[in-house]
C-alpha positions as CSV (number, residue, x, y, z in Angstrom):
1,X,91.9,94.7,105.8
2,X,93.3,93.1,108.9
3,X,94.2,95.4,111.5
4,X,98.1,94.0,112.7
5,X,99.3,95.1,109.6
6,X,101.2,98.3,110.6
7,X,104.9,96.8,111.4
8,X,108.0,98.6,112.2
9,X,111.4,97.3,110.4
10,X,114.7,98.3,111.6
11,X,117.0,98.4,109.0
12,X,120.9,99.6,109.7
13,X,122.8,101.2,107.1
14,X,126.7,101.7,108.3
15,X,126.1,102.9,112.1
16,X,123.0,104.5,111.5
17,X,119.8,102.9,112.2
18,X,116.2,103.6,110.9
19,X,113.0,102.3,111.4
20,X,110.1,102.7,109.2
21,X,106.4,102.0,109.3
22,X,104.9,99.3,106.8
23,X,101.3,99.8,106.4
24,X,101.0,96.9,103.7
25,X,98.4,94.0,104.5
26,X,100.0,90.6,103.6
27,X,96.9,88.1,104.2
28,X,97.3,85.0,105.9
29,X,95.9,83.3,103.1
30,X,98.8,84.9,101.0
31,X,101.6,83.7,103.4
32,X,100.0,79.8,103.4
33,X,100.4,79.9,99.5
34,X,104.0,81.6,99.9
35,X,104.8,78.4,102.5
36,X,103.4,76.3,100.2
37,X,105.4,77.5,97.2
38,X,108.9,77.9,99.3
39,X,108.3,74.0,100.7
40,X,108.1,73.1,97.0
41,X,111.4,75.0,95.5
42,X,112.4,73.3,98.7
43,X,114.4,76.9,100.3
44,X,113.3,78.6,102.9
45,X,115.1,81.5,102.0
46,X,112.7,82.4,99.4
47,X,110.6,85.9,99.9
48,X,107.9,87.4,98.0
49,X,108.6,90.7,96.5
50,X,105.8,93.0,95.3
51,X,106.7,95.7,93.1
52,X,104.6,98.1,90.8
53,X,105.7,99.2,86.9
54,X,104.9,101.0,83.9
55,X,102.3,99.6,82.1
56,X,98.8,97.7,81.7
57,X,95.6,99.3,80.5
58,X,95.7,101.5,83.3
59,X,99.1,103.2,83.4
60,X,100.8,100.9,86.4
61,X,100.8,96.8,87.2
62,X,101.5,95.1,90.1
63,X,104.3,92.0,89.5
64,X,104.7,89.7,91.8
65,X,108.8,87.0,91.9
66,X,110.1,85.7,94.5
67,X,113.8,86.7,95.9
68,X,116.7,85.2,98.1
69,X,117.8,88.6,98.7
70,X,116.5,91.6,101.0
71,X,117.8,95.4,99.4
72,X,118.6,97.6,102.0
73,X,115.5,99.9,100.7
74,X,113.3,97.1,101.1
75,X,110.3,97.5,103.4
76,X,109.2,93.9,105.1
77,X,106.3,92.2,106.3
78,X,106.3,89.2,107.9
79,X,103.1,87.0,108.4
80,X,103.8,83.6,109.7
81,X,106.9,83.1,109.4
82,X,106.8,84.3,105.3
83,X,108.4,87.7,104.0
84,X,107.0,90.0,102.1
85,X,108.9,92.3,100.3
86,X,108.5,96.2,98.9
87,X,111.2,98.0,97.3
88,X,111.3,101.9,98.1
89,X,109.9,103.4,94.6
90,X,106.5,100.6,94.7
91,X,105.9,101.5,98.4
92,X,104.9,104.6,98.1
93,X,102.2,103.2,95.8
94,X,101.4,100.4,97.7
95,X,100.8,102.2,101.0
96,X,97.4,101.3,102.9
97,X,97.2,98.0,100.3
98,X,96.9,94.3,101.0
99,X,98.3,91.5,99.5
100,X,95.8,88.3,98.6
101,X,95.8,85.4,97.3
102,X,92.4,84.0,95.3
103,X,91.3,80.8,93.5
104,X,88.5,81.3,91.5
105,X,87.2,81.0,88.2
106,X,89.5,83.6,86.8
107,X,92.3,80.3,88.2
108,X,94.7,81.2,91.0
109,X,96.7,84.4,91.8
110,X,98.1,86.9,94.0
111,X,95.9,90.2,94.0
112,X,96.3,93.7,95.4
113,X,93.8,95.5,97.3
114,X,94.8,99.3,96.6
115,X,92.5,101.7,98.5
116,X,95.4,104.4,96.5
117,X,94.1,103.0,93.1
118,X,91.8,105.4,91.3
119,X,90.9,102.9,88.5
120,X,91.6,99.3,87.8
121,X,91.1,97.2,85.1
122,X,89.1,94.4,84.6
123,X,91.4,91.9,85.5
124,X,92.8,93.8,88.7
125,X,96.6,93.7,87.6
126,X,96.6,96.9,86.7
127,X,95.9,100.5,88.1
128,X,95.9,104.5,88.1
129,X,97.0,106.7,90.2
C-alpha cells in the first residue's frame, strides 16, 4: 500500500465545518484507467464511487459506477487529478483498503485490497467481515 494515502477532506455542512481522515488507497494505476475512462465519456466531471453491499458468496461485494455528483457524506480521494469516492455506510468497511486496477487473464477490473476482509472469494469481488 502506498503510504500518501491518509488525506483530510473538509467538508461544510450549513456553517459548520468537519474534516475527516481517509485512509483509503486509490493506486495510481487506478486513477490512469479512471482518466482514461472520463477522456472517453468525454466529462471531466466524472468520479469513481466505491461502495460495498449485501451479497456475493461471501456476505458483502464491492461495486464500483461512476458519478457527477459528490454526497455531503462522501469521503474523497484524489490521486492525479481523479476522485475517488466513498459514501459513509461502505467507509467504514473500506477503512485501511486500496483501490486497483488489474489486466490479467481473469480480463480487466478494478479490485479491492481489504486488510478488514476476513474471507474472500475466488474471484475477489466479494468479502466477510
Amino acid at each position: 500500500m502506498q503510504t500518501d494515502i491518509m488525506q483530510t477532506e473538509t467538508s461544510q455542512a450549513g456553517s459548520i465545518q468537519t474534516e475527516i481522515q481517509t485512509e483509503i488507497g486509490f493506486t495510481d494505476r487506478a486513477a490512469a484507467k479512471v482518466r482514461a475512462l472520463m477522456n472517453a465519456e468525454d466529462n471531466d466531471a466524472l468520479k469513481l464511487r466505491v461502495f460495498i453491499t449485501g451479497g456475493g458468496c461471501s456476505g458483502f461485494s464491492y461495486g464500483f459506477t461512476f458519478d457527477d455528483d459528490v454526497a455531503e457524506d462522501d469521503a474523497v480521494v484524489e490521486r492525479q487529478g481523479v476522485t475517488m469516492l466513498v459514501d459513509s455506510l461502505s467507509y467504514q468497511y473500506l477503512l485501511g483498503a486500496e483501490v486497483d486496477y488489474l489486466e490479467d487473464l481473469q480480463g480487466s477490473q478494478f479490485v479491492v485490497q481489504n486488510p478488514n476482509a476476513s474471507a474472500t472469494c475466488g474471484c475477489g469481488n466479494s468479502f466477510a467481515i
